[in-house]
C-alpha positions in Angstrom: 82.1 167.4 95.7 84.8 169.1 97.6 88.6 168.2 97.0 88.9 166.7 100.6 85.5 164.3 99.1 86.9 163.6 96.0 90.6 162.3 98.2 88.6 160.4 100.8 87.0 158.6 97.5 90.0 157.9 95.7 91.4 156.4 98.5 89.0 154.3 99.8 88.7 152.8 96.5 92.5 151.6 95.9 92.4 150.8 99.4 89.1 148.3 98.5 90.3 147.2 95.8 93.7 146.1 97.4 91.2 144.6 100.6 90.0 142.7 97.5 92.4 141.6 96.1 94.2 139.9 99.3 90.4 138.6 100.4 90.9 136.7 96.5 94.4 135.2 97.6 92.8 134.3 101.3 90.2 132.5 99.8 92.3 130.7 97.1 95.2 129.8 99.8 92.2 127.9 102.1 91.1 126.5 99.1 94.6 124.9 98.0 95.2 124.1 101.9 98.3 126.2 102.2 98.8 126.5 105.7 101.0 129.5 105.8 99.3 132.0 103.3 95.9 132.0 104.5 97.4 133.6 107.7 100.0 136.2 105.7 97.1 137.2 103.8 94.7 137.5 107.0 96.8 139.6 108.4 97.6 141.7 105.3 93.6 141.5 105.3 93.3 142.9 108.3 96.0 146.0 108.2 94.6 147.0 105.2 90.8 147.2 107.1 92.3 148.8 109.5 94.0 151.6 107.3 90.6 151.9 105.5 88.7 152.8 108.6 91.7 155.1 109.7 90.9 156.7 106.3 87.2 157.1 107.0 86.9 158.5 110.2 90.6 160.0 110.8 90.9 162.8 108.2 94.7 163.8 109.7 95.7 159.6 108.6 94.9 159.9 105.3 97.8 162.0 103.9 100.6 159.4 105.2 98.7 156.5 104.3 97.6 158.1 100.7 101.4 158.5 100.5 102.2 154.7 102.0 99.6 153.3 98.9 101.0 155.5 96.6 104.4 153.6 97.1 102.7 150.4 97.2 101.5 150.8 93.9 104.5 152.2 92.4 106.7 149.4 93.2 103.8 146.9 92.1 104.1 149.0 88.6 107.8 148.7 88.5 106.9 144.7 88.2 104.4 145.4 84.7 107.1 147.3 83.3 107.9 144.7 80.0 111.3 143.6 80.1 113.4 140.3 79.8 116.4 139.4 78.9 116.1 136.4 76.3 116.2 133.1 77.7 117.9 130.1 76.8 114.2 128.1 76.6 113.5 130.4 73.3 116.0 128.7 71.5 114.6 125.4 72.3 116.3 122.4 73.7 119.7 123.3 72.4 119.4 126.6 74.1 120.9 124.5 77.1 123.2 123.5 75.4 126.8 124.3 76.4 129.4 125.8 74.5 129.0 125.3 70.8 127.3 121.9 71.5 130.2 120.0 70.1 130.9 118.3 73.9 127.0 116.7 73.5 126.5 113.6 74.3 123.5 111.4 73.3 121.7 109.8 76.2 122.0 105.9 76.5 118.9 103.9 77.3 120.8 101.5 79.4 122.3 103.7 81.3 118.7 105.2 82.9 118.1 103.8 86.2 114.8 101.9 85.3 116.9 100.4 82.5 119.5 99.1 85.1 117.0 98.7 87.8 114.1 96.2 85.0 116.6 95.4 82.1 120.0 94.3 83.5 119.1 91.3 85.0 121.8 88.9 86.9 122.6 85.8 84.9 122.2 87.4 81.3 124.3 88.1 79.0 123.6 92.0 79.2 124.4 91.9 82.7 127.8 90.9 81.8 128.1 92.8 78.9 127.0 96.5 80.9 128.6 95.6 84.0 131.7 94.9 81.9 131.7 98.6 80.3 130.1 100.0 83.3 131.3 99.0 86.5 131.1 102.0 88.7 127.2 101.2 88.6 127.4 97.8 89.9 127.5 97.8 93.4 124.7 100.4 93.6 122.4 98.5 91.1 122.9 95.4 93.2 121.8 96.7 96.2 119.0 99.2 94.3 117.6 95.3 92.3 117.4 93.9 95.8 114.9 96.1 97.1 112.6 95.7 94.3 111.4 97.5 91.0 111.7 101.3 90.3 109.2 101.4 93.8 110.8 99.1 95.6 107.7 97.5 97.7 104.5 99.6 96.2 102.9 102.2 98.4 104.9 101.2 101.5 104.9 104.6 103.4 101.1 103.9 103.9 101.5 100.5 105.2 101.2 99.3 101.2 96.9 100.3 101.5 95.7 98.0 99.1 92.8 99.9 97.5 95.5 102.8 96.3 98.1 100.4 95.4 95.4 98.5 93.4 94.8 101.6 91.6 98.4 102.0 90.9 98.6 98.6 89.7 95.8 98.9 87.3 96.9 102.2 85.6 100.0 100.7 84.3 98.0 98.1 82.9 97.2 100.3 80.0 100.8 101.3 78.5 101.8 97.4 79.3 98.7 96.6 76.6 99.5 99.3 74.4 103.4 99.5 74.3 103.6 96.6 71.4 101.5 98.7 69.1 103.8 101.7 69.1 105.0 101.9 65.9 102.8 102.4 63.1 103.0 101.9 59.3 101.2 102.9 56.7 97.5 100.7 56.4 98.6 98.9 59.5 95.2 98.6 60.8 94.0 96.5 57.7 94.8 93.5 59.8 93.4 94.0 62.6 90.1 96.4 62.4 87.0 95.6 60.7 87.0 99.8 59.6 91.0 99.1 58.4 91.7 99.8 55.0 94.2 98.6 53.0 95.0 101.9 51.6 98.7 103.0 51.7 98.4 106.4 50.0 99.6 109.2 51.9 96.4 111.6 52.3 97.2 115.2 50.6 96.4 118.1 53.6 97.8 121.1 53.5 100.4 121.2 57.2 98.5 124.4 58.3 95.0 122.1 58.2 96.9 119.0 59.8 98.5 121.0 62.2 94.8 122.2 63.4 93.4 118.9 62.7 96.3 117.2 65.0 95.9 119.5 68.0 91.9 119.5 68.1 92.3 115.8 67.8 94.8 115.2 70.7 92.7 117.8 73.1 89.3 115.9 72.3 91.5 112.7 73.4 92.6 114.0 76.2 95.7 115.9 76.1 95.7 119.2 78.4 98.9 121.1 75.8 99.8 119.9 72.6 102.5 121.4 70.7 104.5 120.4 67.5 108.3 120.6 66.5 110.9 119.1 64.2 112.2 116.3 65.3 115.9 117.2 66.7 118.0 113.3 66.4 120.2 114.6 69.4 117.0 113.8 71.4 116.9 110.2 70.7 118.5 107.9 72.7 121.8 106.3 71.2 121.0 102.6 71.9 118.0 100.5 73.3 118.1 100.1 76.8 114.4 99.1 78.0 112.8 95.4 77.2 109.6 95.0 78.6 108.1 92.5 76.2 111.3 89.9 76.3 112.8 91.7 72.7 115.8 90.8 74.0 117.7 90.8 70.4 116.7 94.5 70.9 119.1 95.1 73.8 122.1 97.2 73.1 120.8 97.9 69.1 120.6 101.5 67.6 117.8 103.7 68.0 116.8 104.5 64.1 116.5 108.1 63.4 113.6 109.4 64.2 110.7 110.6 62.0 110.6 113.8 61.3 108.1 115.3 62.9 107.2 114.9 66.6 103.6 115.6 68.3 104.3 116.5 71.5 101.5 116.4 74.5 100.7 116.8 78.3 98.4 116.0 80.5 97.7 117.6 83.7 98.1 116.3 87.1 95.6 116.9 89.5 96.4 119.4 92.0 95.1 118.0 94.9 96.4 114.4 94.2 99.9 115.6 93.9 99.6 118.4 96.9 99.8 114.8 99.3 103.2 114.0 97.7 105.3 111.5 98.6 101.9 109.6 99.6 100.2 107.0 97.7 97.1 109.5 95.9 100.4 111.4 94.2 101.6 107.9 92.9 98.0 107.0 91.6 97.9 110.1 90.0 101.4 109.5 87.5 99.8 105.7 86.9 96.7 107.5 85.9 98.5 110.2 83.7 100.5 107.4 82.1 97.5 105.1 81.2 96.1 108.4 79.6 99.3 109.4 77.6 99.4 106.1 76.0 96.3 105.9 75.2 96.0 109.3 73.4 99.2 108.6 71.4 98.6 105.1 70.4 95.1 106.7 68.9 97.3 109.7 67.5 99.9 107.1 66.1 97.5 104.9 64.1 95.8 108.1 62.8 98.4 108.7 61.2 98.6 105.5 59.7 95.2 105.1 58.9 96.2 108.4 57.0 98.9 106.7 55.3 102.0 107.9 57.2 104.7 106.2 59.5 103.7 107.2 63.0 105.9 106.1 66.9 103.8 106.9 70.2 106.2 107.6 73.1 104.8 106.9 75.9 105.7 104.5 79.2 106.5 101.2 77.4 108.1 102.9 74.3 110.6 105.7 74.5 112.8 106.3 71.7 113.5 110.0 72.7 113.8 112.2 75.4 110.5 114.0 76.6 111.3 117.4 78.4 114.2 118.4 75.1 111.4 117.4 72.7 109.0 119.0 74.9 110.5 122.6 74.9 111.6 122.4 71.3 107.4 122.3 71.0 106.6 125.2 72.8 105.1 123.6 75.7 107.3 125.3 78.7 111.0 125.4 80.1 113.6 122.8 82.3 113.4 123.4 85.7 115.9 122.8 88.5 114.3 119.4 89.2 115.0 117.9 85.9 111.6 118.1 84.7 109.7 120.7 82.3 108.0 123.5 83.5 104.6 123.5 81.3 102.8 126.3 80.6 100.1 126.6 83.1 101.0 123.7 84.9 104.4 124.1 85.8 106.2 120.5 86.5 102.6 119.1 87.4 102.5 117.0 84.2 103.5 114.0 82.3 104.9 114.8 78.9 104.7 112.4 75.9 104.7 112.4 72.0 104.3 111.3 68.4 106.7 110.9 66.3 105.2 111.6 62.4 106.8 111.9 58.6 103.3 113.6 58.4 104.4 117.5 57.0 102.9 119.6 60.1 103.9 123.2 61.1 106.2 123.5 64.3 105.8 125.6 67.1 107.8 128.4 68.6 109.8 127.6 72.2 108.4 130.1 74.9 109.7 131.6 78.0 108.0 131.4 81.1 110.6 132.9 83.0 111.1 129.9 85.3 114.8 129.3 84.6 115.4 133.1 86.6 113.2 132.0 89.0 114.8 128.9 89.9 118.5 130.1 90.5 116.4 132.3 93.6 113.6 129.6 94.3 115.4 126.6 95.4 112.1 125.2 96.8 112.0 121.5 95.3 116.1 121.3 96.5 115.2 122.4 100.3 112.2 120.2 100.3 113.9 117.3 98.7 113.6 113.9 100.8 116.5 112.4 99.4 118.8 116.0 99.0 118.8 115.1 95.4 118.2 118.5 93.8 121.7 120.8 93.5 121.2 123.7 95.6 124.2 125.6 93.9 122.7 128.8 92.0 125.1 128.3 89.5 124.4 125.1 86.4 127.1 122.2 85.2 127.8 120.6 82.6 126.6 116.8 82.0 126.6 115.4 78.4 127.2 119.2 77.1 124.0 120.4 78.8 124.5 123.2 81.1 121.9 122.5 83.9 120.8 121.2 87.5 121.6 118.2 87.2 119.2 115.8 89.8 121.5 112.7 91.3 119.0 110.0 89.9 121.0 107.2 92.2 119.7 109.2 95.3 116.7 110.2 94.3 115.8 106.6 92.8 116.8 105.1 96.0 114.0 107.2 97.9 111.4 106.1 95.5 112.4 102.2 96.8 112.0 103.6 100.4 108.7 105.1 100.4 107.2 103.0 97.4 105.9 105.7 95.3 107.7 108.5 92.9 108.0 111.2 95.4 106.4 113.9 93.7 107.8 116.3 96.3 109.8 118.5 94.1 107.0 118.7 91.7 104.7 119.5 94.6 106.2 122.6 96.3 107.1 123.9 92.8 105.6 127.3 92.7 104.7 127.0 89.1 102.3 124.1 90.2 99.9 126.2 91.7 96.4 126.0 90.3 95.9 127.8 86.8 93.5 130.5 88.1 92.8 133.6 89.4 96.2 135.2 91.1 98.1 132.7 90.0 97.1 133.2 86.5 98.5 137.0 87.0 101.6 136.0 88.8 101.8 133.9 85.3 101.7 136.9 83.4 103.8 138.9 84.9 106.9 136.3 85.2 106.6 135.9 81.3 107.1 139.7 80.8 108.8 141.3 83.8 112.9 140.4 84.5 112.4 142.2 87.9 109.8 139.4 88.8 111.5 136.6 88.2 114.2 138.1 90.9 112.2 139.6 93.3 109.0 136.9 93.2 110.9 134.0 94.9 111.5 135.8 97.8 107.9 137.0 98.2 106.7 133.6 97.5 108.6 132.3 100.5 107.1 134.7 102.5 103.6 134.0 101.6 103.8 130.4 101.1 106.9 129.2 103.6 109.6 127.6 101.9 109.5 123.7 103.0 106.8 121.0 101.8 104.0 119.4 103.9 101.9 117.1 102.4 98.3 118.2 102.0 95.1 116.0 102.9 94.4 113.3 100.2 90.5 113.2 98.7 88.6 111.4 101.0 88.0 108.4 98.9 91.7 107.8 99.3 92.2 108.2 102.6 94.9 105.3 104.1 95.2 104.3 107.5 97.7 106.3 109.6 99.9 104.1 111.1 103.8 103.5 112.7 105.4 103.7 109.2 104.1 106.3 107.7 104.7 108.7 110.7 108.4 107.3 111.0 108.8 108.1 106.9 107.5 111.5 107.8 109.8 112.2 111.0 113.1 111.2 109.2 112.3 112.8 106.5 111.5 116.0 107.9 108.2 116.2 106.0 105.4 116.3 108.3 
């Protein structure tokens, strides 16, 4: 083959492999119902059919345009090149820590809004007693309590459809069952299984076989990451806020230190029932997730105790530590702008929740997923925001002695009462919530190796994907009647 044969090859070939490669992202993009990248990459699709006819039939073309993919593929290269600068995730939790740490703060349960919003009620004595330390909250919990629970009136911005609220309803049934057998002693299930045994004994296992033995266990349940760490006391909360089985003796006590050992898990949201965020299939989808993490750590919990250690599942009816601190001293991803942990593979499309253990088990290492970089440029789940909740500043403060974006939880609370569900928006036009496959996988790659991506990737995922949310199409076994209300929420919102 002459020289001029063997060019003409070469570059039809990277020229078919790069028609490929956008035909891929087309065909994913229709797939996820973006409705801005399936047109980008049409059009990309098409130029690049173009240049490879230009290369087959007009020999005088193929020069510039072997010169025009040559500098494609060089600056593509320059994005493989390994290189990062080490981020504050790989130190875990207290990575984010400001300073030297000695400003930190331990979070107070009462002082969470579903604490105020459940726990303070009027006419009790720990309404008197918060209000009395606290009260710049007041005003705003009084008008927050009179428009209902943490959703205010269920599923409202679809005309409160009854099937999908029902399904709501029901998921939280399971933690509500669940939540009284949270803690775990040793032998605790002599009393109330016919398999219980009333043996105490701590069972011998080596950590490395307990570790194994843990994670396998927790996956077979259910749980999509699992990862382990010592237990770090600056994640507990200081004092009990949250009484949800009238404990009310509880209110206001210590949180004992915790055990020392902590099982951490997520489970995955489904990306199609949180792409119709803030609509009712999104809010289905948390109820689901939270009925599934309390069930896999109430059965991790009294594993433990059946194999004669202490054991505490964290989960919706029992928190006695913060999830997304605990979370990244496991290994299991980063904090995001939102507020909420950026998973491996799933980005903030999860629910995160854990074991606590004095079961010897071998931690994990923290990891960085570059999304901390990426979110200084993204500012996606801040633009998109409803209730303007998310800081759009580049640069972090400090709250508590944690240097981060810190979310306005009044405002943000105050749209979940509006709509009836729990938004999901920000977690929705997150990038990093993109489905675990295929291009996405690679982008993946590439942000956990490449400092130049995490820059420059933002930018280009704005101009593939647009930069404000729309709510995809729900499954069609959800489907809720369009009607007045839900086209008003959408107009003066700006999310339609």
């Amino acid at each position: 083959m002459s020289d001029s044969g063997i060019f003409l090859v070469i570059l039809s070939v990277v020229n078919l492999a790069i028609v490929l490669g956008i035909g891929l992202f087309v065909y994913e993009s229709v797939r996820e119902q973006e409705p801005r990248a399936p047109k980008v990459g049409g059009a990309l699709f098409g130029f690049h059919i173009v240049l490879g006819l230009l290369i087959l039939f007009w020999p005088g073309a193929r020069l510039p345009i072997a010169w025009f993919l040559g500098i494609v593929l060089a600056i593509q290269g320059l994005f493989l090149i390994p290189w990062t600068r080490g981020a504050r995730s790989l130190n875990g939790a207290a990575g984010y820590l400001a300073t030297d740490g000695s400003d930190f703060v331990k979070m107070d349960e009462r002082d969470i809004m579903f604490a105020r919003n459940r726990s303070i009620l009027p006419g009790t004595p720990q309404y008197e007693q918060y209000y009395k330390i606290h009260p710049e909250h007041k005003d705003y919990d009084e008008r927050r309590r009179a428009r209902g629970g943490p959703l205010g009136k269920p599923g409202v911005i679809d005309s409160c459809y009854r099937p999908n609220v029902a399904m709501l309803v029901s998921s939280f049934e399971l933690p509500n069952l669940l939540g009284k057998a949270s803690r775990v002693d040793p032998g605790a299930s002599a009393a109330r299984s016919t398999y219980g045994t009333k043996e105490a004994n701590k069972a011998q296992l080596d950590p490395d076989k307990a570790t194994k033995i843990v994670k396998a266990w927790a996956k077979h349940l259910g749980a999509d990451l699992v990862g382990i760490c010592r237990t770090d006391r600056r994640w507990a909360y200081s004092h009990r806020g949250e009484i949800h089985y009238g404990e009310w003796e509880e209110w206001g006590k210590e949180i004992p230190d915790p055990l020392p050992y902590s099982v951490v898990i997520a489970t995955e949201m489904t990306h199609d029932m949180v792409m119709t965020a803030p609509h009712t299939p999104s809010v289905i989808e948390s109820g689901y997730n939270y009925a599934k993490g309390a069930y896999i750590t109430t059965i991790l919990a009294h594993w433990f105790g059946a194999m004669g250690y202490r054991a505490v599942a964290e989960h919706n009816r029992h928190y006695d530590l913060l999830m997304v601190p605990l979370a990244i001293d496991a290994g299991l991803g980063e904090l995001g702008r939102q507020g909420y942990l950026i998973a491996d593979k799933f980005g903030p499309r999860v629910r995160v929740f854990a074991v606590q253990t004095d079961m010897p088990l071998v931690p994990d290492k923290p990891i960085d997923l570059g999304a901390e970089k990426f979110c200084e440029s993204c500012k996606k789940c801040a633009e998109s925001c409803p209730s303007k909740s998310i800081p759009l500043e580049r640069q972090r403060k400090v709250d508590r002695g944690i240097e981060r974006w810190k979310l306005n939880e009044e405002t943000c609370f105050e749209y979940w009462g509006k709509v009836g569900t729990d938004c999901c928006v920000c977690m929705a036009v997150c990038p990093f919530s993109r489905p675990y496959r295929t291009i996405h996988k690679l982008v993946r790659y590439i942000l956990r190796r490449s400092e130049l991506a995490r820059i420059v990737f933002p930018y280009i995922d704005n101009f593939l994907y647009g930069k404000r949310w729309r709510p995809r199409k729900e499954p069609q076994w959800l489907e809720y009647p369009r009607g007045t209300k839900s086209e008003n929420f959408h107009g003066s919102e700006g999310l339609s």
